[in-house]
Backbone bond lengths (Angstrom), bond angles and torsions (degrees), N, CA, C in turn:
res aa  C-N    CA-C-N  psi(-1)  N-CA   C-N-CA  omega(-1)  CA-C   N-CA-C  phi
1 X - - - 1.460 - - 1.528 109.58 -
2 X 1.484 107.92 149.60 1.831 102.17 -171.29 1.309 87.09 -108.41
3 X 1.395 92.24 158.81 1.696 110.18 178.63 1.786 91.14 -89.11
4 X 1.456 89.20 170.75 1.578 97.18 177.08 1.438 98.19 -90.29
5 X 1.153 142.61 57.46 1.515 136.62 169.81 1.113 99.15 -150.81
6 X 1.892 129.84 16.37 1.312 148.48 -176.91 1.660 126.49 -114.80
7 X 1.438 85.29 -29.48 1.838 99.39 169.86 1.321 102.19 -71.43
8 X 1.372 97.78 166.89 1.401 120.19 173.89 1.377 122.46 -69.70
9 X 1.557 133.09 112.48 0.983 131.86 176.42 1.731 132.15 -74.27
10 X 1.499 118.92 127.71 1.222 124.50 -176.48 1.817 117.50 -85.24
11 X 1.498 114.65 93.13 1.284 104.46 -152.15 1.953 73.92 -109.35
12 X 1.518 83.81 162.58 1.371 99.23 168.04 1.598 136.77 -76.18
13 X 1.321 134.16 175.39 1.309 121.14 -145.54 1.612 97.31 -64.54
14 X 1.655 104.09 -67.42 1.728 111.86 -178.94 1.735 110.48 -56.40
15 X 1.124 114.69 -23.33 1.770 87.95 179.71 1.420 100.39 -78.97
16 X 1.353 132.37 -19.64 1.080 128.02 -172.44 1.526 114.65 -65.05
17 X 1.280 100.84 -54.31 1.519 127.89 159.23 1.815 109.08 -35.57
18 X 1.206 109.98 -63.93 1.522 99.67 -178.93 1.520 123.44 -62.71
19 X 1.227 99.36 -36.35 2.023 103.47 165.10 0.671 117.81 -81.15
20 X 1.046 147.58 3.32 1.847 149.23 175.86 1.538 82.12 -80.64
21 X 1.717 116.15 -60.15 1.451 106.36 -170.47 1.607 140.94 -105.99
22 X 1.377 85.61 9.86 1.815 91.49 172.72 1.679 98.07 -115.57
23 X 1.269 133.89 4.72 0.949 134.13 150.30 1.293 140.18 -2.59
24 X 1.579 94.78 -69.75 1.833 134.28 -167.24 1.816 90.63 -77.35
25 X 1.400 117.41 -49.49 1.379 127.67 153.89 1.181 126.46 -48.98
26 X 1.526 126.46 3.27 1.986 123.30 172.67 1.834 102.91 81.84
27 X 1.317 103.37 12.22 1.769 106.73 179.12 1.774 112.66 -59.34
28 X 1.273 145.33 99.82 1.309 97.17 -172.23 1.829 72.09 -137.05
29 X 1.278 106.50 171.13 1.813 137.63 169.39 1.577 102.15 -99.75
30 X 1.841 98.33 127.26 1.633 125.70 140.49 0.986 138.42 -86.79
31 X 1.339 114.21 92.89 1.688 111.72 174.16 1.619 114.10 -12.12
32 X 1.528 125.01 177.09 1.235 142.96 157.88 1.342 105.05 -75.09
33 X 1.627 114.08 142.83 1.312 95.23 172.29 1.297 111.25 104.45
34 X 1.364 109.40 -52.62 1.705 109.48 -144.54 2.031 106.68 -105.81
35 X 0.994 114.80 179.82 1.472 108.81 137.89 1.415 108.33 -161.77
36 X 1.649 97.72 -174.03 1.200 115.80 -156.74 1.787 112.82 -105.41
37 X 1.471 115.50 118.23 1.302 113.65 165.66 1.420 116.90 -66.60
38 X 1.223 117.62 131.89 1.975 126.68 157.90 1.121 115.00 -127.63
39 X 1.075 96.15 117.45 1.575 125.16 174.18 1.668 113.31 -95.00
40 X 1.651 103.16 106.33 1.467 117.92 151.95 1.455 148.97 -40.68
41 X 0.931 150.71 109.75 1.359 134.94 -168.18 1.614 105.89 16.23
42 X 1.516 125.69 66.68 1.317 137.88 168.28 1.588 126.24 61.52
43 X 1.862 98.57 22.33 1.226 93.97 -167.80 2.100 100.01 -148.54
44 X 0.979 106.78 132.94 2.193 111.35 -161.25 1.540 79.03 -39.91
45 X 1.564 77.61 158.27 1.955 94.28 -166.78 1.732 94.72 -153.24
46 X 1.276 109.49 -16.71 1.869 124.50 167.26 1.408 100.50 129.30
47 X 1.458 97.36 -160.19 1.758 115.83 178.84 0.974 112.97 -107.20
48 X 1.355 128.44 165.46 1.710 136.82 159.91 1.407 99.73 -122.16
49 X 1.345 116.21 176.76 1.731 116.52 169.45 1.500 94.98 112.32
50 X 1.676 79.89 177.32 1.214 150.36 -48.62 1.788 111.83 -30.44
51 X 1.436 123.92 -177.22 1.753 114.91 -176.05 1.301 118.57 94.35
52 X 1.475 107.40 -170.14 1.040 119.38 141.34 1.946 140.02 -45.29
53 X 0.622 119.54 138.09 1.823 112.73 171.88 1.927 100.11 -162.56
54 X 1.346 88.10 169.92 1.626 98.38 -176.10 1.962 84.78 -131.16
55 X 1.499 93.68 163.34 1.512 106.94 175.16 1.436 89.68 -151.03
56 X 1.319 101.18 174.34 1.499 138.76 -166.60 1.914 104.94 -91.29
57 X 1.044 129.61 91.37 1.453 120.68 -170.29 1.413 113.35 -63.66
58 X 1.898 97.62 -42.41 1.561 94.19 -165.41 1.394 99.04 -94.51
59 X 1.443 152.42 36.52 1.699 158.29 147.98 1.561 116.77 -131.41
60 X 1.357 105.44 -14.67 1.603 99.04 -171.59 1.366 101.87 -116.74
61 X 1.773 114.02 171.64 1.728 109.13 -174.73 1.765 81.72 -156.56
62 X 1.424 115.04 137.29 1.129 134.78 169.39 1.741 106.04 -62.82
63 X 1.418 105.91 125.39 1.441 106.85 177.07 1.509 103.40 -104.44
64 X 1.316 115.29 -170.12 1.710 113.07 162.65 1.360 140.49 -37.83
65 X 0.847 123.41 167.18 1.906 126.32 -177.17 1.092 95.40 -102.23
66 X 1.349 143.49 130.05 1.567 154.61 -166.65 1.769 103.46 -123.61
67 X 1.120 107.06 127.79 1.578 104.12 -169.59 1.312 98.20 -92.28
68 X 1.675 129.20 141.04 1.801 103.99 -179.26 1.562 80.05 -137.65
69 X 1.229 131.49 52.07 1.433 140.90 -178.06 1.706 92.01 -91.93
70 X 1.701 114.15 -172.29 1.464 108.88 178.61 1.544 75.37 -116.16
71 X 1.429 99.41 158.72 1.473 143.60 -177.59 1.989 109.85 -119.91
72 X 1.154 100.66 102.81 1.364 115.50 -163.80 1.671 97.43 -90.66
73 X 1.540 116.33 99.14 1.660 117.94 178.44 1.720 106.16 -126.53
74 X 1.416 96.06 141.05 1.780 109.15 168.51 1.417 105.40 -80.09
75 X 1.131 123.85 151.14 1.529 133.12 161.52 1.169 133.26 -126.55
76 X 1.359 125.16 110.54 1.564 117.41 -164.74 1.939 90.89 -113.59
77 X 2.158 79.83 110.13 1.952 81.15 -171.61 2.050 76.97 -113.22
78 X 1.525 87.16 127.45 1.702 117.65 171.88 1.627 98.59 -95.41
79 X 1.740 103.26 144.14 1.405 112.34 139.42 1.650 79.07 90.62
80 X 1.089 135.60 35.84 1.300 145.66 162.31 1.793 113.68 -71.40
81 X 1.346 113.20 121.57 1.817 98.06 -168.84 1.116 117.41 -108.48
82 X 1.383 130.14 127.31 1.661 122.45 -169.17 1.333 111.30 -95.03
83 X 1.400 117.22 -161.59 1.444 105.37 -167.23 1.428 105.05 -91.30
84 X 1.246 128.72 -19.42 1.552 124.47 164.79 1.363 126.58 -72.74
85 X 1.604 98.14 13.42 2.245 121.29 -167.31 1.549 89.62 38.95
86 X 1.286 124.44 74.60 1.265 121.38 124.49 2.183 116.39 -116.84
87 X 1.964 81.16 144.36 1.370 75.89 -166.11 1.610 99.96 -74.99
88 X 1.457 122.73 164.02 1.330 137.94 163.28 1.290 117.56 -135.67
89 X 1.543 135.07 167.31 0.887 145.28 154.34 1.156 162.04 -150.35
90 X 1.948 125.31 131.23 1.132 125.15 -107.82 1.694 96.01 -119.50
91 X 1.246 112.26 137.72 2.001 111.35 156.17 1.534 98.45 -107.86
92 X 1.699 72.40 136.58 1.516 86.32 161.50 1.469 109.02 -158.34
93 X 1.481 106.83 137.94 1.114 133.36 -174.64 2.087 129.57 -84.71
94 X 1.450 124.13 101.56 1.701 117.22 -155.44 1.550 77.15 -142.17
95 X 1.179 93.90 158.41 1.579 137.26 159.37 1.114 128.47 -138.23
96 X 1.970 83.58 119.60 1.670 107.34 -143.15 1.984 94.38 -102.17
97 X 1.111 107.27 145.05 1.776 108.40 178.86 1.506 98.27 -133.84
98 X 1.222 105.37 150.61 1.679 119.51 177.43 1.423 117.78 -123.14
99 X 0.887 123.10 125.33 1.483 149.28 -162.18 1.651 115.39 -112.97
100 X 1.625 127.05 77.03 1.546 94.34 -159.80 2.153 92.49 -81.80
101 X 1.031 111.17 -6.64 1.937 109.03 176.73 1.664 91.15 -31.32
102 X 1.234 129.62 -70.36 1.479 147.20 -150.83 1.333 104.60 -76.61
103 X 1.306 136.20 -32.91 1.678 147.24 179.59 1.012 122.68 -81.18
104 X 1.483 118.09 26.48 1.912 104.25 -143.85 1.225 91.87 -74.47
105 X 1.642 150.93 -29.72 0.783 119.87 -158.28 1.603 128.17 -91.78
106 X 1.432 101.83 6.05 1.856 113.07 177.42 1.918 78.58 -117.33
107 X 1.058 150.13 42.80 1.250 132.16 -162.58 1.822 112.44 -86.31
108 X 1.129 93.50 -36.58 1.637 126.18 172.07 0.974 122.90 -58.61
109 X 1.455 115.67 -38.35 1.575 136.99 172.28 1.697 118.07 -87.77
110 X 1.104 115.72 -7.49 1.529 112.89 175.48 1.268 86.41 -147.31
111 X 1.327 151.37 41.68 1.716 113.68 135.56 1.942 83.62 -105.70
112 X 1.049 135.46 5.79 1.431 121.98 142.01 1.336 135.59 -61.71
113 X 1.358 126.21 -9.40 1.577 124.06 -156.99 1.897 101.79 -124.34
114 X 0.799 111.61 135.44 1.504 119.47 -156.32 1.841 90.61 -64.19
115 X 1.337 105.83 172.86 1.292 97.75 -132.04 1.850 100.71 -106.52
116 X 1.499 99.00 0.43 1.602 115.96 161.93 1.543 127.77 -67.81
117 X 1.913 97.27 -20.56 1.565 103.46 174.29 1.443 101.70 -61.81
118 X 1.479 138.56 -23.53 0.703 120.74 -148.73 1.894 116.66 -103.17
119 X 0.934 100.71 11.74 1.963 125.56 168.31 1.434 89.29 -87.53
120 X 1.635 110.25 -49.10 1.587 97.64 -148.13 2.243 88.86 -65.57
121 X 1.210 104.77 -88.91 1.349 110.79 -176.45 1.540 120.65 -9.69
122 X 1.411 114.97 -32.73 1.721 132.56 -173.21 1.832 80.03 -71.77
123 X 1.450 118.32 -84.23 1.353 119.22 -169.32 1.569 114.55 -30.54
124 X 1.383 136.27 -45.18 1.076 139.97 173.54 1.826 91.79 -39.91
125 X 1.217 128.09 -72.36 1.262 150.10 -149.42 1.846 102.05 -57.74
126 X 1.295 106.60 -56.17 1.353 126.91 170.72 1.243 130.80 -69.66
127 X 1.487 108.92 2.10 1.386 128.72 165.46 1.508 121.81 -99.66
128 X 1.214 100.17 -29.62 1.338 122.68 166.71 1.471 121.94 -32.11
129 X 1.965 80.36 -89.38 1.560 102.93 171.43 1.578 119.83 -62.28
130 X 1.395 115.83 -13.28 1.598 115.63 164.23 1.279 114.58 -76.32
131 X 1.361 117.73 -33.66 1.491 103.89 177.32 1.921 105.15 -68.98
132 X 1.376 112.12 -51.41 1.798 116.26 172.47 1.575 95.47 -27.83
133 X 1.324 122.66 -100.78 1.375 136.99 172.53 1.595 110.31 -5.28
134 X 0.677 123.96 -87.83 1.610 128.62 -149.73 1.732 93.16 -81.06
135 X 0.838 113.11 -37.01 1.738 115.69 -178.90 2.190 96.37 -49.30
136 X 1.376 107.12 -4.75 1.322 102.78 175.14 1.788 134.72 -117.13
137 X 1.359 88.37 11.99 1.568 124.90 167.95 1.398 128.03 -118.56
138 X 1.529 130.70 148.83 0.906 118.80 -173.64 1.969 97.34 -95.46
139 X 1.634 115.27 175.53 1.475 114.02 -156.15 1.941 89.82 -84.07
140 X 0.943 98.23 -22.44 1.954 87.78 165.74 1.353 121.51 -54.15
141 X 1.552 102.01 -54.43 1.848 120.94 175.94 1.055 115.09 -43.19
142 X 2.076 97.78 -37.30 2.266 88.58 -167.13 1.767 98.00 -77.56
143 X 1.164 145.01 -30.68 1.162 110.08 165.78 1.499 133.83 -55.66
144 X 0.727 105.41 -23.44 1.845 98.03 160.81 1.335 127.37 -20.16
145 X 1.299 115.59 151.52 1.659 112.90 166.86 1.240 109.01 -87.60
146 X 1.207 123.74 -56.27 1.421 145.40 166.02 1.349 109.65 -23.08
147 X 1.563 109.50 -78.34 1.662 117.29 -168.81 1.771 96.11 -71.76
148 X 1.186 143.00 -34.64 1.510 120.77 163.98 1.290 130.02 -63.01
149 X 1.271 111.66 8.72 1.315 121.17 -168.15 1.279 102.16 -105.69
150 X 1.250 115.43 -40.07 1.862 125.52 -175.61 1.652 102.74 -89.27
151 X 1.502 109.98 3.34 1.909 105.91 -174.65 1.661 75.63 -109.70
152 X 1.219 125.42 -29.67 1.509 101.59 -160.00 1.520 101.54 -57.00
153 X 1.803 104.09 -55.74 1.538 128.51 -153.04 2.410 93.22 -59.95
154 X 1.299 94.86 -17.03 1.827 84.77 -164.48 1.252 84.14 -84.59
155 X 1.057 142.92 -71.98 1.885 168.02 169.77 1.428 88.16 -9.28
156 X 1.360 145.38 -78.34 1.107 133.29 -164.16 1.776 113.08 -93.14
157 X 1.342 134.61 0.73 1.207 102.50 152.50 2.011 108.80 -117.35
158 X 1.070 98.21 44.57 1.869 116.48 168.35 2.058 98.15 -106.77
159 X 1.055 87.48 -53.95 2.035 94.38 -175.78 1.826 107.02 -71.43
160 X 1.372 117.39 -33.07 1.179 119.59 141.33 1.880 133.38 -27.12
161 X 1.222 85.53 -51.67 1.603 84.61 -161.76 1.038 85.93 -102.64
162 X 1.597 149.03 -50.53 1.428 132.06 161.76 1.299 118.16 -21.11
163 X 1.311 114.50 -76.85 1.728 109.84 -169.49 1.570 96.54 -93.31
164 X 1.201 136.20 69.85 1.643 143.20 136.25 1.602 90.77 -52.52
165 X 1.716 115.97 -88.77 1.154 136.00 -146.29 1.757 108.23 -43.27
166 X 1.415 104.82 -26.54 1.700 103.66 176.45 1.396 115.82 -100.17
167 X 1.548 109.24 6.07 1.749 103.48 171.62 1.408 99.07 76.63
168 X 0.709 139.12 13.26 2.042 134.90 140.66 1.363 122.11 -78.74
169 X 1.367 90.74 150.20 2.062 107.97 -178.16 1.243 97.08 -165.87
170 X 1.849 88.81 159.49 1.695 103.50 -174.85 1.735 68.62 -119.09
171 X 1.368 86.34 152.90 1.479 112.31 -162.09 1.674 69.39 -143.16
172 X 1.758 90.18 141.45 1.418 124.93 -162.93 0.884 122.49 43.73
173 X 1.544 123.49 -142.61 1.732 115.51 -176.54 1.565 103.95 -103.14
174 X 1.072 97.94 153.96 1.394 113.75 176.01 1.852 113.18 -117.86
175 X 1.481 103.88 108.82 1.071 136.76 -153.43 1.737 103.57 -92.64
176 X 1.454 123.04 132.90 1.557 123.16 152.67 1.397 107.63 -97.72
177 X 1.787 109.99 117.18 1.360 105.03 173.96 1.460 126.20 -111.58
178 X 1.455 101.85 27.69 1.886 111.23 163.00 1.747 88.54 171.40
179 X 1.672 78.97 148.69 1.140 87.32 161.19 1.862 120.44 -153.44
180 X 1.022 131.97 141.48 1.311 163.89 -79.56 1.970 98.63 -138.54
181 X 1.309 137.39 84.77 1.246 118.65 -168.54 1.412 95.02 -104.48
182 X 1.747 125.25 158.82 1.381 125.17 -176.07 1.759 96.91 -54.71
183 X 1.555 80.29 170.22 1.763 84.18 177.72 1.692 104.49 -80.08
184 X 1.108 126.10 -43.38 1.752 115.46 165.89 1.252 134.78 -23.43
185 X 1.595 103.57 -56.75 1.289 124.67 178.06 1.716 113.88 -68.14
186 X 1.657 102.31 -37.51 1.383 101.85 164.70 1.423 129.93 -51.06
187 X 1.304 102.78 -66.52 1.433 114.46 165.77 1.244 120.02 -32.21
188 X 1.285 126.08 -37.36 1.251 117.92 -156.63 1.675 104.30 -107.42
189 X 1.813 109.72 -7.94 1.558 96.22 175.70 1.860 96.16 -81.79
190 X 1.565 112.43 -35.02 1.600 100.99 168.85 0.893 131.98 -63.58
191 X 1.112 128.04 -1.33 1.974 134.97 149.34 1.270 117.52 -50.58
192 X 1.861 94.29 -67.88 1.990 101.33 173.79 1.472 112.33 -60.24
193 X 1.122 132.72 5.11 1.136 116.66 -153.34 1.932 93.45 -125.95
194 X 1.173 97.71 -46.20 1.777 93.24 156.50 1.286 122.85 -68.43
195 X 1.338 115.26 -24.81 1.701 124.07 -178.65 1.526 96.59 -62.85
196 X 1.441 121.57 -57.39 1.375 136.46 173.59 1.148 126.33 -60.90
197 X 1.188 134.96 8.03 1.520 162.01 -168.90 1.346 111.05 -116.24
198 X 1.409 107.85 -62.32 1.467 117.06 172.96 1.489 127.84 -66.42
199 X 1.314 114.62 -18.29 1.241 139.61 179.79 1.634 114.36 -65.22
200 X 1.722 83.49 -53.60 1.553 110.46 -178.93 1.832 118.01 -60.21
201 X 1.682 98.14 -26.40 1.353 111.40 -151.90 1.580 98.71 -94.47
202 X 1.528 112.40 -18.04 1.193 99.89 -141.04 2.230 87.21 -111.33
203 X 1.523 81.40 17.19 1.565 92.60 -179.25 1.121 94.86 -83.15
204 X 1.529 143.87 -6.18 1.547 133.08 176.99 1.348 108.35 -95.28
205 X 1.137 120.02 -15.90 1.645 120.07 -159.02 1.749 98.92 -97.42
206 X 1.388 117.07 133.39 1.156 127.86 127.48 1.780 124.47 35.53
207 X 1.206 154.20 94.83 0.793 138.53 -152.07 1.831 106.04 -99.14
208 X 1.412 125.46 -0.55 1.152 142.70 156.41 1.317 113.93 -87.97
209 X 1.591 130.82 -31.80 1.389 127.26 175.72 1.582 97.56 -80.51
210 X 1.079 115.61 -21.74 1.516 111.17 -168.69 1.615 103.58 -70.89
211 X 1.522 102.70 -54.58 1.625 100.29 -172.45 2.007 105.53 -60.96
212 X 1.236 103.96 -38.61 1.292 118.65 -175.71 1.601 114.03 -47.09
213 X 1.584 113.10 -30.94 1.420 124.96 179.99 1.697 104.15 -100.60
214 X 1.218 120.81 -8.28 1.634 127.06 151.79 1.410 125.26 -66.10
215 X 1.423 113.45 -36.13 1.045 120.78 170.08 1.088 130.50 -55.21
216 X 1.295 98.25 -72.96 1.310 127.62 170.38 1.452 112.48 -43.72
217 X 1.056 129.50 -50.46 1.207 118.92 169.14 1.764 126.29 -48.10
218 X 0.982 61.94 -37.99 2.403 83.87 178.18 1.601 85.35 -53.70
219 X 0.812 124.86 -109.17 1.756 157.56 166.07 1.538 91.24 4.20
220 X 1.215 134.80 -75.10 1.326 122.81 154.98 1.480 143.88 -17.92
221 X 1.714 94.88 -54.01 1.278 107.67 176.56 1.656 125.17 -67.05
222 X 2.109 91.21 -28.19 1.701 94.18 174.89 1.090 102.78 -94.41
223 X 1.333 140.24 -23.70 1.546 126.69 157.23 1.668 115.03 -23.74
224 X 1.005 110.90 -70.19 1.228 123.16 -168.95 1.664 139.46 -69.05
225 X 1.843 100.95 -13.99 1.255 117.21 -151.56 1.938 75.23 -124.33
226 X 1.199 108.81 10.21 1.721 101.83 155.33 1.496 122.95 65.09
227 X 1.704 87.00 19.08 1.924 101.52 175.89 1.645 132.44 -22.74
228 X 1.081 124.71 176.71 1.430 107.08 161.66 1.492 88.56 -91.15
229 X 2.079 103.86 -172.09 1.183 116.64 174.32 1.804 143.70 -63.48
230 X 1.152 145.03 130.46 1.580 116.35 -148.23 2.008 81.26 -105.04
231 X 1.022 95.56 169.42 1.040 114.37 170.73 1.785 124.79 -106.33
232 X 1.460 108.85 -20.33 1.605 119.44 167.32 1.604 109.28 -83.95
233 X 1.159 92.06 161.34 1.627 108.17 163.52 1.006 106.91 -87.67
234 X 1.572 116.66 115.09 1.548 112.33 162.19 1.505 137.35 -76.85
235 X 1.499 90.33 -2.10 1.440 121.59 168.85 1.881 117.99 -48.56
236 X 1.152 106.53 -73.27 1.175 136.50 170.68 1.709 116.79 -68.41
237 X 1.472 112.19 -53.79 2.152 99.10 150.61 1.203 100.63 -32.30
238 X 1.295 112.30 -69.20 1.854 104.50 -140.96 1.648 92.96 -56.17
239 X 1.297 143.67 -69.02 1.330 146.18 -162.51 1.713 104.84 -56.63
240 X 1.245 116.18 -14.53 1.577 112.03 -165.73 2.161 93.76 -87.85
241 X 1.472 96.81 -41.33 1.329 120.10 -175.11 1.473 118.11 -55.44
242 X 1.456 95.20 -45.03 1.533 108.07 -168.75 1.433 106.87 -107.42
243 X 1.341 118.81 26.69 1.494 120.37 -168.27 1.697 91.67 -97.31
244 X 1.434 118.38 139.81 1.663 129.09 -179.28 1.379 95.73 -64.31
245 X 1.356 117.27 156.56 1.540 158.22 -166.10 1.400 87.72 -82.20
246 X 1.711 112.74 132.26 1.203 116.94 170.38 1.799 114.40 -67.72
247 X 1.346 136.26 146.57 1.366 125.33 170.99 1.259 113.83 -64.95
248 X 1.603 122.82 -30.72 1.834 115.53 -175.71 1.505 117.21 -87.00
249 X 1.790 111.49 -38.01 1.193 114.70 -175.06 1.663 94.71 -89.17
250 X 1.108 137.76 -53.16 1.267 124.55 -159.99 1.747 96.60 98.75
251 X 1.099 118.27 16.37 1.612 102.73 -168.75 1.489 79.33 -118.41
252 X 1.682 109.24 157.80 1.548 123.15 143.29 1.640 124.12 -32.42
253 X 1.372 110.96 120.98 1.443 110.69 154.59 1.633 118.66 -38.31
254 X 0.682 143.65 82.21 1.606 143.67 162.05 1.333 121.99 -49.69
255 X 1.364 139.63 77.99 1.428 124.69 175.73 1.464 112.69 -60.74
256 X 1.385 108.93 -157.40 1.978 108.71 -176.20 1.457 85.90 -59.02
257 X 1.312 95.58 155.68 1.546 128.81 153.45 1.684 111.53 -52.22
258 X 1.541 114.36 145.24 1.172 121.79 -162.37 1.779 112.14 -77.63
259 X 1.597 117.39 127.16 1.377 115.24 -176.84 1.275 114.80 -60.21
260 X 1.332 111.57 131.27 1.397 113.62 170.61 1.630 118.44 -87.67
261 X 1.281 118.70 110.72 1.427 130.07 -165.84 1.477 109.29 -81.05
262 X 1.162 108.70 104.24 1.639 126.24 -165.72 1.373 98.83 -86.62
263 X 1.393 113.78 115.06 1.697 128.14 172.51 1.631 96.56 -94.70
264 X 1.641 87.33 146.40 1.853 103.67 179.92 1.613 90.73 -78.51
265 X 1.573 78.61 159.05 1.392 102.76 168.69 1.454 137.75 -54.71
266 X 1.457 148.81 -173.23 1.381 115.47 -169.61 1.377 79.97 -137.06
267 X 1.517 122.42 148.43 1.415 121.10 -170.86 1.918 105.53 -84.29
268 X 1.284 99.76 -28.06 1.659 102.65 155.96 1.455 145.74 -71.07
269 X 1.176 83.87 -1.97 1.625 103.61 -168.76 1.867 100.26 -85.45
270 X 1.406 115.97 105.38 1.589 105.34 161.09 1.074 152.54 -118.48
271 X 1.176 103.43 55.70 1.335 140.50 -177.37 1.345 102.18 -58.30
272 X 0.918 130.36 149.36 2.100 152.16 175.64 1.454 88.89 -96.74
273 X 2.220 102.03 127.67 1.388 103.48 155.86 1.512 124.40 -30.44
274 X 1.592 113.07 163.11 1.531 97.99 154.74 1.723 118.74 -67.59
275 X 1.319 112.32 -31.47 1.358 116.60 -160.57 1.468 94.33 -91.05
276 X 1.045 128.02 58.04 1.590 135.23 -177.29 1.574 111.82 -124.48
277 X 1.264 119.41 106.27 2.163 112.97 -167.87 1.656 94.19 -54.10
278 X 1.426 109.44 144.37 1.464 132.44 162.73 1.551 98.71 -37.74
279 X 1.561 92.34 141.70 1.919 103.93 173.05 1.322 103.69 -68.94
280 X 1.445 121.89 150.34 1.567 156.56 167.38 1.639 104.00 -53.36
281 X 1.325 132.72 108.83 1.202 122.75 157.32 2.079 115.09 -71.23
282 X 1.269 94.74 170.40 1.591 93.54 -160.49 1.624 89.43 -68.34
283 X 0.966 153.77 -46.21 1.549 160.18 159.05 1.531 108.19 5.95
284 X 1.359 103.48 -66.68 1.501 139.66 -176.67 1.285 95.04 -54.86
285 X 1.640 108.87 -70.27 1.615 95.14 -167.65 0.981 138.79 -81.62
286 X 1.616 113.82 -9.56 2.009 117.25 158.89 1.459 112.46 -77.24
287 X 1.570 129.94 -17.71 1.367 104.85 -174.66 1.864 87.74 -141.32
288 X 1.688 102.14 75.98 1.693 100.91 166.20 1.970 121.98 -52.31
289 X 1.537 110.03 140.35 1.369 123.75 -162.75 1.669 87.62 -65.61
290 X 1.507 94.74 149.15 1.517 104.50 -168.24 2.064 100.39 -79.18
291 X 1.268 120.13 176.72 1.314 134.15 -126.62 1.903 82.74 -107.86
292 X 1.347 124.04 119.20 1.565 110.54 169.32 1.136 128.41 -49.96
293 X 1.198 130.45 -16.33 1.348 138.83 -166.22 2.284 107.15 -88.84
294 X 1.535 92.86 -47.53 1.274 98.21 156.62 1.373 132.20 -70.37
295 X 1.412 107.69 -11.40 1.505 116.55 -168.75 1.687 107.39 -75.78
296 X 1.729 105.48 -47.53 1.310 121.97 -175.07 1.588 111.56 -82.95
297 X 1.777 123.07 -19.64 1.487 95.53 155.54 1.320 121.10 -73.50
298 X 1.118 102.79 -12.93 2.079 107.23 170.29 1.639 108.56 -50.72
């Protein structure tokens, strides 16, 4: 694939004219954008550019075209830790520019490397300061507008001053445009958040249908969860429960009291009536209490 600093350039009539003839003279044109490596007796010597520039034919040698334009990349940085160590995860969106004037001392080493390494290496940088940043909020906080606003502004001048020494910058702001909560934590703000919904909803309804759909839910819930047997009618709760507030007492209407549903007996069951005298210890039954009648001619 060609870079766009590889096509053929459409220069105008006279610049064309001037490189055709200062050429032979070391005359040469820099794209916009770009600059120019020169190489010294076979060894980086800096840039020139963008424009016009002249070089040295018989000591200098044209090196690569170095793009120092901004490079517009998304970043999806995972495994981000907040202050409650849950991981999250964050995009965020910078435009990264390279400068080797400011790098001189790796300068040699990256106006060689095509010019996409240079998002990647920035992201290293911007991961950094995202982990610093957010490691000071909890993963509720990073949705905020507020608290992403004060991680954006730390995040880009922390990756700043980190990569000075390699001639990278995020040029403008560097933006988080979602971010990513575990699925647990998810779940569980859409709980409160239907809990809080229903709450809201149930402010229109009926204040007898309301308890009436409380109930009911109960009654459902032990339906299902395989209770033992009740002994009330839940028939008659629910209507005693959900019956409107008297206007004088302020108390519930109370209809009858709830039937108690009398189950038969179990033919296995051997249990002693209640109204049955306590069993005989063996005491009792080898030496029975003597007779009242004999007691009082005593």
């Amino acid at each position: 694939m060609k870079r766009p600093e590889d096509y053929d350039r459409d220069y105008p009539p006279l610049l064309r004219l001037l490189l055709f003839v200062g050429r032979p003279m070391g005359l040469t044109f820099v794209p916009q954008h770009n600059v120019q490596v020169i190489n010294r007796m076979g060894r980086y010597a800096g840039v020139k550019g963008p424009g016009l520039m002249y070089y040295n034919r018989f000591t200098e040698t044209l090196g690569p075209l170095v793009f120092i334009g901004g490079q517009i990349r998304e970043y999806e940085l995972d495994n981000i830790i907040s202050r409650d160590v849950l991981p999250v995860t964050m995009h965020v969106s910078a435009t990264i520019a390279y400068d080797p004037n400011q790098g001189v001392e790796l300068a040699s080493v990256l106006t060689r490397i095509p010019r996409e390494a240079y998002v990647g290496i920035a992201g290293t940088y911007i991961r950094w300061g995202l982990l610093a940043a957010a490691n000071e909020f909890t993963a509720t906080e990073l949705t905020r507008h507020d608290v992403r606003a004060q991680i954006e502004n730390a995040v880009r001048d922390r990756a700043n001053d980190e990569a000075n020494f390699l001639g990278l910058k995020i040029m403008g702001k560097l933006r988080i445009t979602r971010v990513t909560l575990p699925a647990t934590l998810s779940e569980r703000h859409e709980t409160i958040a239907q809990r809080r919904a229903n709450i809201l909803a149930g402010g229109d309804f009926h204040p007898v249908e309301y308890r009436r759909a409380l109930v009911s839910e109960v009654i459902e819930h032990l339906a299902s969860s395989g209770g033992a047997e009740s002994f009330l009618n839940f028939g008659e709760m629910l209507d005693n429960y959900a019956a409107e507030k008297s206007p004088l007492t302020g108390q519930p209407r109370l209809t009858d009291a709830p039937n108690i549903i009398e189950q038969p007996a179990r033919l296995e069951d051997s249990r002693a009536p209640l109204d049955a005298p306590p069993p005989k210890s063996d005491d009792q039954a080898d030496n029975p209490p003597p007779n009242r009648r004999n007691r009082s001619r005593l």
